[in-house]
C-alpha positions as CSV (number, residue, x, y, z in Angstrom):
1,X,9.4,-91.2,-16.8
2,X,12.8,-90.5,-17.7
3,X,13.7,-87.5,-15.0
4,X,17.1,-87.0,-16.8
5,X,15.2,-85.3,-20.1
6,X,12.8,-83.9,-17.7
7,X,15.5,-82.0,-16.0
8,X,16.8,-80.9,-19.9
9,X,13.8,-80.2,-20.9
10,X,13.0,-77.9,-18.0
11,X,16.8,-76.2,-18.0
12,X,16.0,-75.5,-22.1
13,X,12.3,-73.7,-21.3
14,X,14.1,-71.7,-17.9
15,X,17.1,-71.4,-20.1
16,X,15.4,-69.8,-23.2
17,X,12.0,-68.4,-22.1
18,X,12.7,-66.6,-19.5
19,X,16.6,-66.1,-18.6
20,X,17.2,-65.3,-22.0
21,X,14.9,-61.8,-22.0
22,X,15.6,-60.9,-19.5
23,X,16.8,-57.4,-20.3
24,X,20.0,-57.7,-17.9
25,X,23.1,-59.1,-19.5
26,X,24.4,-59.3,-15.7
27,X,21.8,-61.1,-14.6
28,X,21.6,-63.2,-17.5
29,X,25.3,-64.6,-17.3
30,X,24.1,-65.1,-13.7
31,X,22.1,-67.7,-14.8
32,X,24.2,-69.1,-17.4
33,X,26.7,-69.8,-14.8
34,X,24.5,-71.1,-12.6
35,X,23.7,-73.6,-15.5
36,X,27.4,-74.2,-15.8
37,X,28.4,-72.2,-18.2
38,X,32.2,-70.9,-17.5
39,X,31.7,-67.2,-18.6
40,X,34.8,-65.0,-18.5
41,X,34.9,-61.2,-17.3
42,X,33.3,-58.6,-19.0
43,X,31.7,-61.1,-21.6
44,X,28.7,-60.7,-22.7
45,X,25.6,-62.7,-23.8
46,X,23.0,-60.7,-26.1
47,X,18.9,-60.9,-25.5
48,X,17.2,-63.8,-26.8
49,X,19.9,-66.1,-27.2
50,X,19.1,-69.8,-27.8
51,X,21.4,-71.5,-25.4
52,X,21.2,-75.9,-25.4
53,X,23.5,-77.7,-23.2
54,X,24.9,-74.9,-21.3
55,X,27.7,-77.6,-19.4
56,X,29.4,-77.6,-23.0
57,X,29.9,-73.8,-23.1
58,X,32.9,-71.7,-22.5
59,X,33.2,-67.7,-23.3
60,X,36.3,-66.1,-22.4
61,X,37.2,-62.5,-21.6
62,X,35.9,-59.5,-23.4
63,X,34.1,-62.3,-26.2
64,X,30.9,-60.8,-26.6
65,X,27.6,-63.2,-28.0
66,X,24.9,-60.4,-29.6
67,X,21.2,-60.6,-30.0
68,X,19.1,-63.6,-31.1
69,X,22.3,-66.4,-31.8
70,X,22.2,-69.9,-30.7
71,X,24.5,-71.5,-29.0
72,X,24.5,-75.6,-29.0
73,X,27.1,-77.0,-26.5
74,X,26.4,-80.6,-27.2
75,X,29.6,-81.2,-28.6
76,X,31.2,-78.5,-26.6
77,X,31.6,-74.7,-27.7
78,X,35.1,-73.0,-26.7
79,X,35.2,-69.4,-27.6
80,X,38.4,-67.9,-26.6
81,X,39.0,-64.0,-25.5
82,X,37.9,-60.6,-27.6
83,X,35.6,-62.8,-30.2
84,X,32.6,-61.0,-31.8
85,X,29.8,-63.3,-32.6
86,X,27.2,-61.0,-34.5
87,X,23.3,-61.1,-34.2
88,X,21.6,-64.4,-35.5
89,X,24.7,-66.5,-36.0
90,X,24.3,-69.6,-35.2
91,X,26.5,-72.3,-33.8
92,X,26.6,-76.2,-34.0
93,X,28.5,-78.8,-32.2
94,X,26.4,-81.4,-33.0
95,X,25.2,-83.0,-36.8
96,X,23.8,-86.4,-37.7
97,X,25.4,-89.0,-40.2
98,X,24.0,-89.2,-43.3
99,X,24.5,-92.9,-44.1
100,X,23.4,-93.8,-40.6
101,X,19.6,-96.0,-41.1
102,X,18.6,-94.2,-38.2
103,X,20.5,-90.4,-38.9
104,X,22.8,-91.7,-35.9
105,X,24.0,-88.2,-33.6
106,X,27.2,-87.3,-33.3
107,X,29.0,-84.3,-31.8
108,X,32.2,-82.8,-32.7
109,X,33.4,-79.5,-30.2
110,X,34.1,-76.3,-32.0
111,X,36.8,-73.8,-30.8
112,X,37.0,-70.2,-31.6
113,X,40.3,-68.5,-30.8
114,X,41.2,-65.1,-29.7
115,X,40.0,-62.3,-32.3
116,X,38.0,-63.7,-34.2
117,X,34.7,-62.1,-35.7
118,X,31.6,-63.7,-37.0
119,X,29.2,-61.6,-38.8
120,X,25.6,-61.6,-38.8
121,X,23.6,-64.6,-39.5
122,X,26.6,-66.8,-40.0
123,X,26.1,-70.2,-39.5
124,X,29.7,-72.4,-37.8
125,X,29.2,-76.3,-38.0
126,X,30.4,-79.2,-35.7
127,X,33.8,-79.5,-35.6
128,X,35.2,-76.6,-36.9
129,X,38.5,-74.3,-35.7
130,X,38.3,-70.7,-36.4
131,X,42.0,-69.5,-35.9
132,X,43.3,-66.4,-34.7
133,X,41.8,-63.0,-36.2
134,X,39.6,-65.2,-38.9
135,X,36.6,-63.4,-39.9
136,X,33.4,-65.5,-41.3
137,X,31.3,-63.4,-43.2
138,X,27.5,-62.5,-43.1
139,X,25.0,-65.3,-44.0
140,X,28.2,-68.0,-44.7
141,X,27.8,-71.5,-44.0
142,X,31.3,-72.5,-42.6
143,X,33.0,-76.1,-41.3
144,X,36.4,-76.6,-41.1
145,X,39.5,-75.4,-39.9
146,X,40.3,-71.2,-40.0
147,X,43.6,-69.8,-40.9
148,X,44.9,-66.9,-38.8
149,X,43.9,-64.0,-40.4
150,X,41.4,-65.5,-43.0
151,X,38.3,-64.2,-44.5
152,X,36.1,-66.6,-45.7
153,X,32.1,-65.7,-47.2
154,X,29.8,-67.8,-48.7
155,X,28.3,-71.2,-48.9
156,X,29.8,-72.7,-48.3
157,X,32.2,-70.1,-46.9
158,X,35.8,-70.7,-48.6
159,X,38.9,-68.2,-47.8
160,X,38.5,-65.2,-50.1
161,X,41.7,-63.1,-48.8
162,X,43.8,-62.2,-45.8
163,X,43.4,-59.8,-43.4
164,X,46.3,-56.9,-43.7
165,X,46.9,-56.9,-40.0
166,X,50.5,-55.3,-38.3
167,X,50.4,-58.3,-36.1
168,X,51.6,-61.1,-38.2
């Protein structure tokens, strides 16, 4: 027996069947951190959030995760301070190569800077940079790199305009 996917396999069912409704937040990102997750102050992780490879994970301050959104740290997830990840969203650091025989896995870490806001059931692929105040709209499909202030919808999710923001 392989004890080393026994011991995933057993994190994944604590992980998401029972840490994750737990109706707490607190008590939640207990857990998370136990699992070593770095979680900053006064972040937040919403009820029934799929969370794989917890190691690979990093929320900073004030970032807030709502209801029902996976998180895949394979690759490794950064996700800076006073980011809003909406309900469903879903987010990726891992893919599989296409003209692999054998759909060879690969990972590729995503970071999410300060500011930035990803609406509901968004979907943020392996390898992708979300800059500074970049919004990604509901239900997009994005990979790739963010400009500061960019909002980008659809699928794929391309940059439709700037935000009008006093800070730049």
């Amino acid at each position: 027996m392989d004890w080393a996917f026994f011991k995933k396999d057993l994190q994944y069912i604590f992980l998401n069947q029972i840490v994750s409704s737990i109706p707490s937040w607190t008590i939640r990102n207990f857990f998370y951190k136990c699992s070593g997750m770095k979680i900053g102050p006064k972040a937040r992780i919403g009820i029934n959030t799929v969370i794989i490879s917890p190691k690979g994970i990093t929320i900073g301050c004030r970032s807030v995760i709502n209801d029902h959104c996976v998180l895949d740290g394979s690759g490794g997830i950064t996700i800076k301070n006073d980011v809003s990840i909406s309900a469903f969203t879903k987010i990726y650091s891992c893919t599989h190569k296409t003209d692999s025989d054998f759909f060879e896995y690969i990972t590729n870490p995503i970071i999410i800077k300060n500011n930035v806001w990803i609406a509901a059931n968004a979907m943020i692929l392996d390898g992708s940079i979300l800059n500074e105040f970049s919004v990604i709209g509901a239900n997009s499909c994005f990979k790739g790199v963010a400009e500061k202030g960019g909002i980008y919808y659809g699928n794929p999710a391309i940059l439709r305009k700037k935000r009008m923001l006093d800070k730049e």
